[in-house]
N, C-alpha and C positions, 0 to 999 in steps of 0.2 A: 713258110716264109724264112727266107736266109739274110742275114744282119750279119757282115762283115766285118764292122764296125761299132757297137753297142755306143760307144762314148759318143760316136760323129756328132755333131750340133746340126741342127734342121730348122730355119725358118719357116715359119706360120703364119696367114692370116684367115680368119672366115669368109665361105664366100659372102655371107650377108654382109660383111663388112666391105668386101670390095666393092660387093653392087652400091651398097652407100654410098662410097667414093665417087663411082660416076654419076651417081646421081647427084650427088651436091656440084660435080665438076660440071653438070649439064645446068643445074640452077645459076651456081656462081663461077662463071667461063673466066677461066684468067690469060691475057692476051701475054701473047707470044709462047716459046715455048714456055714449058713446067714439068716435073718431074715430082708429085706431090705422092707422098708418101702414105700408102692403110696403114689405118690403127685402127684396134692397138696389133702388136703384132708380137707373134709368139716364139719363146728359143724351146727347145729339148730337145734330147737327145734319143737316138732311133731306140736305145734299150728303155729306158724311161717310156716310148712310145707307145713300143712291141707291151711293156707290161700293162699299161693303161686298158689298150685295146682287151687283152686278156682278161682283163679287171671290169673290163662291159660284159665280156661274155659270160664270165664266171656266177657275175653276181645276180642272174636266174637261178643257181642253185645253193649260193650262200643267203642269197636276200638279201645281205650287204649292199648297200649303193654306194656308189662312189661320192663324191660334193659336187655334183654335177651342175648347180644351180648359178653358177658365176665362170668369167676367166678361158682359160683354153680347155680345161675339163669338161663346159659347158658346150662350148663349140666340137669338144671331139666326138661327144656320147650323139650330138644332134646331127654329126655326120655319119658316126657307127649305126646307130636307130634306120637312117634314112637308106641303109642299104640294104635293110632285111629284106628275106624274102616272104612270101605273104604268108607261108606254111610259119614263118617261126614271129608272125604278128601275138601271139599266146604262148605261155607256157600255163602250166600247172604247179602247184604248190601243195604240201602235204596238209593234208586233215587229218585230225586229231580226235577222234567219234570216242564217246562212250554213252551213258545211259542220261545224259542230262545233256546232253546236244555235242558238238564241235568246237573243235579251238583251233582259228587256222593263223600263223604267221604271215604276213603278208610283205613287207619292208620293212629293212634295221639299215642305221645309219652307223657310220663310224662313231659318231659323239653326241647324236641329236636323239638316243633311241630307238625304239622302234614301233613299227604298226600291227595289229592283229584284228580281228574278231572274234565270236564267240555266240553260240545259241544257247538258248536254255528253254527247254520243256514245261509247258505250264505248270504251276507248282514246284519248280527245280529252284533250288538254290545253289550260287557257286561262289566260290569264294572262302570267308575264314578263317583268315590269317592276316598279318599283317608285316610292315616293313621296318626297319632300323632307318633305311634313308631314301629308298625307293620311294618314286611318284609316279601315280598316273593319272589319266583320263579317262573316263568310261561316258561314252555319247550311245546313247538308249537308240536308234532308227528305225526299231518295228519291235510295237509288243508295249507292256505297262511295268514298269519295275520298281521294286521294292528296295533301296539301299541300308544298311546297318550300320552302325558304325559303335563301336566303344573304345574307350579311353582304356589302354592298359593300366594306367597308375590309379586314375579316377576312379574306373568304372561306370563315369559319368556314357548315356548312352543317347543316341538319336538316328532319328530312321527320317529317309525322306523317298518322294513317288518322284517318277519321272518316266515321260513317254512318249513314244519313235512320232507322234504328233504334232507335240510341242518341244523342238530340241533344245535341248539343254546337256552341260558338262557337269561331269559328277569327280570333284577330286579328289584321291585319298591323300591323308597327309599321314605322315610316318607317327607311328607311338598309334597310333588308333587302328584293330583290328574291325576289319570289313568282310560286308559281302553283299549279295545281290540277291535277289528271288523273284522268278517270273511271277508276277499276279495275278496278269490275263489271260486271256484264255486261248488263246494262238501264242504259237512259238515265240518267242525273244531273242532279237538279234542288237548285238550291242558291238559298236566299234571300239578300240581300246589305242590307248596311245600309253607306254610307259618310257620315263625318264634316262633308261638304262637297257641294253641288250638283254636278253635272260642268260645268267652264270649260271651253269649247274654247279661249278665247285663251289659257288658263293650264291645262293639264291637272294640271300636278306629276303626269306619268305617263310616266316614262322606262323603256323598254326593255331588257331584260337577262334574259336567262337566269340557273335556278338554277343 
């Protein structure tokens, strides 16, 4: 693709947005001529564009999403999507295997976090450690789980059950060192939401048994 112009300005609307149009124009006909305007309607510029589109493609292999959920971001990623071809309907994402199951990434957001999973071997416990400010969610989806929890200051301690049966959200809250352990007797799969991307330079993930 060649961009002559990086700065040029380019109007935008979606097509869902213009189908709207005629179709309110067909509900409520206004006599004589009219010249009625789609909205809402979008400005940017072709190098702003060019990056955006790059920024769909990419983030298969950062896992970063764009805010694709609102605005003209939302409308562009739902025309980008609509043009794949059926061979790239999938990608693959890395897994993470060792002796107590998989950790696999799934989506990270710029400011919202991010998504993962995670297996565990019957009798496996994973976990450990605990956070300075970091939060998460852990939702149990198959399998019976065992949660830990202690107080670094207190020592005060508590454990609770949860499972892929009856869903339920398990939160950690920072200053408390956690963890998990399969009970059942089939594998454990647990979805994970955390408040933060993972920093290797800055984990805020210190080590500690319950």
């Amino acid at each position: 693709m060649q961009i002559n112009d990086a700065q040029a300005r380019v109007r935008l609307v979606y097509v869902d947005d213009v189908v709207n149009g005629f179709l309110q124009a067909l509900q409520e006909p206004i006599a004589g001529l009219s010249h009625p305007a789609v909205a809402p309607e979008y400005t940017i510029t072709l190098g702003e564009l060019s990056d955006q589109i790059d920024a769909f493609k990419n983030c298969r292999s950062t896992l970063v999403s764009e805010r694709v959920g609102t605005g003209l971001t939302r409308a562009l990623y739902a025309t980008y999507v609509s043009y794949l071809p059926v061979e790239k309907f999938a990608y693959g994402v890395p897994a993470h295997g060792d002796a107590r199951g998989v950790f696999v990434e799934m989506l990270k957001t710029p400011d919202a976090g991010q998504f993962s999973f995670f297996t565990a071997h019957p009798g496996i416990t994973r976990g450990g450690h605990y956070h300075h400010t970091k939060t998460e969610k852990f939702l149990v989806i198959k399998g019976h789980a065992r949660f830990g929890f202690r107080h670094m200051l207190t020592n005060e301690v508590h454990h609770l059950e949860t499972q892929g049966d009856q869903p339920q959200i398990v939160e950690t809250v920072p200053g408390w060192t956690h963890d998990i352990t399969n009970i059942g007797i089939d594998e454990m799969v647990v979805m994970l939401w955390a408040n933060e991307i993972f920093d290797r330079a800055n984990p805020d993930t210190i080590t500690s048994k319950v």
